[in-house]
PASEBA-1860 file (N, C-alpha, C; in nm, 3 decimals):
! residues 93
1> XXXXXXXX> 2.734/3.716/-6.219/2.638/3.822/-6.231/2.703/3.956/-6.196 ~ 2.668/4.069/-6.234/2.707/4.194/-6.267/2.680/4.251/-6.099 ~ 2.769/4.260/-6.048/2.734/4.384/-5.956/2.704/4.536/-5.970 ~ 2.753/4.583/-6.048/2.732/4.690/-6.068/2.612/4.778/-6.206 ~ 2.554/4.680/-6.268/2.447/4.731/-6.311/2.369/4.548/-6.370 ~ 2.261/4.590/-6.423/2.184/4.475/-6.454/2.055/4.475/-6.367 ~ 1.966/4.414/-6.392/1.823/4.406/-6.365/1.851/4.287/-6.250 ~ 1.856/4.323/-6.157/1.881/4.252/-6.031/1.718/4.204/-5.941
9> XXXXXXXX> 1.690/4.120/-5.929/1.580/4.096/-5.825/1.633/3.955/-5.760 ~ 1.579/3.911/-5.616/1.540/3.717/-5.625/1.568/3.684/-5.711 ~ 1.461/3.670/-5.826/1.453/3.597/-5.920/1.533/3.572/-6.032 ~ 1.586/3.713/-6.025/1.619/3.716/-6.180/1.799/3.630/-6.123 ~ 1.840/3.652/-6.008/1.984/3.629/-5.963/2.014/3.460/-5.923 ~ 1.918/3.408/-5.970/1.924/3.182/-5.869/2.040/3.155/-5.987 ~ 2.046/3.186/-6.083/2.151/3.125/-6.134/2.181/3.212/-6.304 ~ 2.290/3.159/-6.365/2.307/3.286/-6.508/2.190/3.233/-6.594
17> XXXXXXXX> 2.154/3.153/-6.607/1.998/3.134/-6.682/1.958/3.232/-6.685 ~ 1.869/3.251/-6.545/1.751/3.323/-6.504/1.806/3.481/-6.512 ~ 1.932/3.517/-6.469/2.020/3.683/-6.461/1.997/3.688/-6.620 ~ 2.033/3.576/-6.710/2.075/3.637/-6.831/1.921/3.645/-6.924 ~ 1.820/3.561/-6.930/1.708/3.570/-6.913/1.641/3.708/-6.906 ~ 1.631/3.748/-6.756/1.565/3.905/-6.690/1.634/3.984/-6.759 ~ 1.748/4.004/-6.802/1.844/4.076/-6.867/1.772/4.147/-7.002 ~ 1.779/4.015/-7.079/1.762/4.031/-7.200/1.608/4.084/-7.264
25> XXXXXXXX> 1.541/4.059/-7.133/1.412/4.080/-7.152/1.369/4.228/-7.120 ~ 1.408/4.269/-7.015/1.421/4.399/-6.948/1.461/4.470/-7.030 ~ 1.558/4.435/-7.108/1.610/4.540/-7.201/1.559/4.550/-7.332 ~ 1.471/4.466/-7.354/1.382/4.470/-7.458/1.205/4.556/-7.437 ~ 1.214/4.568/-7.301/1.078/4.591/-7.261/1.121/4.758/-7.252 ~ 1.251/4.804/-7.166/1.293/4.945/-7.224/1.309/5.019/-7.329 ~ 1.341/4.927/-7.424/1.331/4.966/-7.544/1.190/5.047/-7.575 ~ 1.117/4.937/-7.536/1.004/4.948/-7.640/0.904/5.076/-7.517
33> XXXXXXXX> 0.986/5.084/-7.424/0.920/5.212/-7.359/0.992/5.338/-7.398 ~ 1.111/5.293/-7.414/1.206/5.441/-7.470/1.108/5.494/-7.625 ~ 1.062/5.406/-7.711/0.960/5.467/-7.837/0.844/5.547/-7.783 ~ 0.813/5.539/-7.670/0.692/5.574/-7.620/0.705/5.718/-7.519 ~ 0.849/5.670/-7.427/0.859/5.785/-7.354/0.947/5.934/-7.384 ~ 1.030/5.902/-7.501/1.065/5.992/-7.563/1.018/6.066/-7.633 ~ 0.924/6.064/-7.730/0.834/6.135/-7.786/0.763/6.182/-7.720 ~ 0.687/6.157/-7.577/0.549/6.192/-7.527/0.706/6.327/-7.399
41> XXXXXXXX> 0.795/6.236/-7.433/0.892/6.373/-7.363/0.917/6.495/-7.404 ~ 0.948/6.504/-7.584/0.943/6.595/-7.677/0.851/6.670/-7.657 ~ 0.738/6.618/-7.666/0.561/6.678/-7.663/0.578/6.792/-7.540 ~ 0.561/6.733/-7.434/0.556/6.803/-7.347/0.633/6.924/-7.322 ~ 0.810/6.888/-7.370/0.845/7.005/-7.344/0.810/7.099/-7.451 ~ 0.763/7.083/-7.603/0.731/7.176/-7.685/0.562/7.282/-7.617 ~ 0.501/7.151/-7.589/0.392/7.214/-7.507/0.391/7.306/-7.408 ~ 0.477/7.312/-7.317/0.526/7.390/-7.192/0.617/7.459/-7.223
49> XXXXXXXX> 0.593/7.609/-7.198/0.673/7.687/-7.193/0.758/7.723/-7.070 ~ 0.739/7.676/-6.965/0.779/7.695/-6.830/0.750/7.555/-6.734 ~ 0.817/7.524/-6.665/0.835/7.407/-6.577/0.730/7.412/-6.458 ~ 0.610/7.361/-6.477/0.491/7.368/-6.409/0.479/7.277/-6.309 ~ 0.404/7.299/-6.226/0.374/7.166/-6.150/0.327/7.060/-6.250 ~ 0.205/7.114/-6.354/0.151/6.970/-6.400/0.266/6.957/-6.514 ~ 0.307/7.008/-6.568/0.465/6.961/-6.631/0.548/6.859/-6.550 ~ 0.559/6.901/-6.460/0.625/6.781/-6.367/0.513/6.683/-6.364
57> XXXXXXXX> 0.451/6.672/-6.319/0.326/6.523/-6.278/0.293/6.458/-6.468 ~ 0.299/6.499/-6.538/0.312/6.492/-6.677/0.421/6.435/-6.717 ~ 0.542/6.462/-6.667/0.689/6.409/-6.734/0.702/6.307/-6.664 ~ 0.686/6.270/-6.507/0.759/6.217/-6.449/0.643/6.086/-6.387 ~ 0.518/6.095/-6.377/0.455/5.978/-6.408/0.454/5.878/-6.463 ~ 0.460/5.915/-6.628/0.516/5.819/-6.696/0.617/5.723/-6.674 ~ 0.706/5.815/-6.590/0.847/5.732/-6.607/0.855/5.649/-6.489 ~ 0.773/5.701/-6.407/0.749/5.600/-6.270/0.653/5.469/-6.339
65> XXXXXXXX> 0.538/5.516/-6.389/0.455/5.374/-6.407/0.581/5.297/-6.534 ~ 0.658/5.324/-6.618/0.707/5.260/-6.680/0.863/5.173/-6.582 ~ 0.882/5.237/-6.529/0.964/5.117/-6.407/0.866/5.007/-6.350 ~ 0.743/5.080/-6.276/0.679/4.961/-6.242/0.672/4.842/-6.346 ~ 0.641/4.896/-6.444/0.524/4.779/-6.570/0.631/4.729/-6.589 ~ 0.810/4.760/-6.607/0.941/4.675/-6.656/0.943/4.584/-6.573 ~ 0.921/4.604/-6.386/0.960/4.510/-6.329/0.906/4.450/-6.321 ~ 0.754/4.450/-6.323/0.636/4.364/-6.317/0.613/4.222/-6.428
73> XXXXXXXX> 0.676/4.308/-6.566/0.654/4.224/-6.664/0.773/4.141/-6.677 ~ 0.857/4.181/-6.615/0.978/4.071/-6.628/0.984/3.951/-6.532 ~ 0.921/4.018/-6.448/0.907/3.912/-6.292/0.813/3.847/-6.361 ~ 0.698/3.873/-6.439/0.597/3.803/-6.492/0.628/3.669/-6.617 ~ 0.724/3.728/-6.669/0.780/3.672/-6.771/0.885/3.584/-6.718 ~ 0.973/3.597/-6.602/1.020/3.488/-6.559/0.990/3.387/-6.504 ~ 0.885/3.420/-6.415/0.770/3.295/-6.378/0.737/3.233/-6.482 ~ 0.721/3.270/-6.605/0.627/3.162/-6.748/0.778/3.084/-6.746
81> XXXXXXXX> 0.930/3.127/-6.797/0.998/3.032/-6.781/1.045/2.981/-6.738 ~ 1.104/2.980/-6.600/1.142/2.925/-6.502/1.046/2.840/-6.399 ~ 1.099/2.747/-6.348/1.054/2.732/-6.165/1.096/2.775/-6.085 ~ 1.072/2.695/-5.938/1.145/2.817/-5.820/1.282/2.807/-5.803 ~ 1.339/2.733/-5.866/1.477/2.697/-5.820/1.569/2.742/-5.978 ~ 1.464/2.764/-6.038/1.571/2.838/-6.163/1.620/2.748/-6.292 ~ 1.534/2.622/-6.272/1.530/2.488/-6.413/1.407/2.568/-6.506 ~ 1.446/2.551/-6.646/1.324/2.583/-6.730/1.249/2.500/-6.710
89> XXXXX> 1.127/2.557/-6.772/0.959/2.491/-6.715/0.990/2.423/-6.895 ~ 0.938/2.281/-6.837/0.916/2.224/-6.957/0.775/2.307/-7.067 ~ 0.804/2.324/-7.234/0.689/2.384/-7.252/0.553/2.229/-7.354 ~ 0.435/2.292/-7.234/0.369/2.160/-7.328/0.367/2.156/-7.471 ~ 0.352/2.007/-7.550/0.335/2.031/-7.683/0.200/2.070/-7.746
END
């Protein structure tokens, strides 16, 4: 596992399964926030002519709740495949 960058938690680190797993997922869930937070980034600065307080609480919200919702949904998403020790969860038929 990567010391120096990678989506690191508990969970995601019991073994390269689960690291490569959180990985791949995380970086799919950025993605699909980078479509969302780049544009609504554009916006704003065309909107603002000057660096406001609510310019700030406007830019930088986003980018806080979108860390939360990455780590949340990945931790969420590793629980559906894994157990606690890092074996895939059998899936029912």
């Amino acid at each position: 596992m990567k010391t120096w960058y990678g989506y690191r938690t508990f969970s995601s680190t019991i073994n390269q399964n689960t690291w490569h797993e959180a990985n791949q997922y995380a970086a799919y869930i950025s993605r699909c926030m980078a479509y969302v937070l780049i544009p609504f980034g554009l916006l704003m600065a065309f909107l603002f002519k000057t660096q406001t307080d609510l310019f700030l609480y406007l830019t930088i919200t986003p980018v806080i709740v979108g860390a939360l919702l990455l780590t949340g949904l990945t931790e969420w998403h590793l629980l559906q495949e894994f157990d606690e020790d890092g074996e895939p969860k059998k899936k029912k038929p």
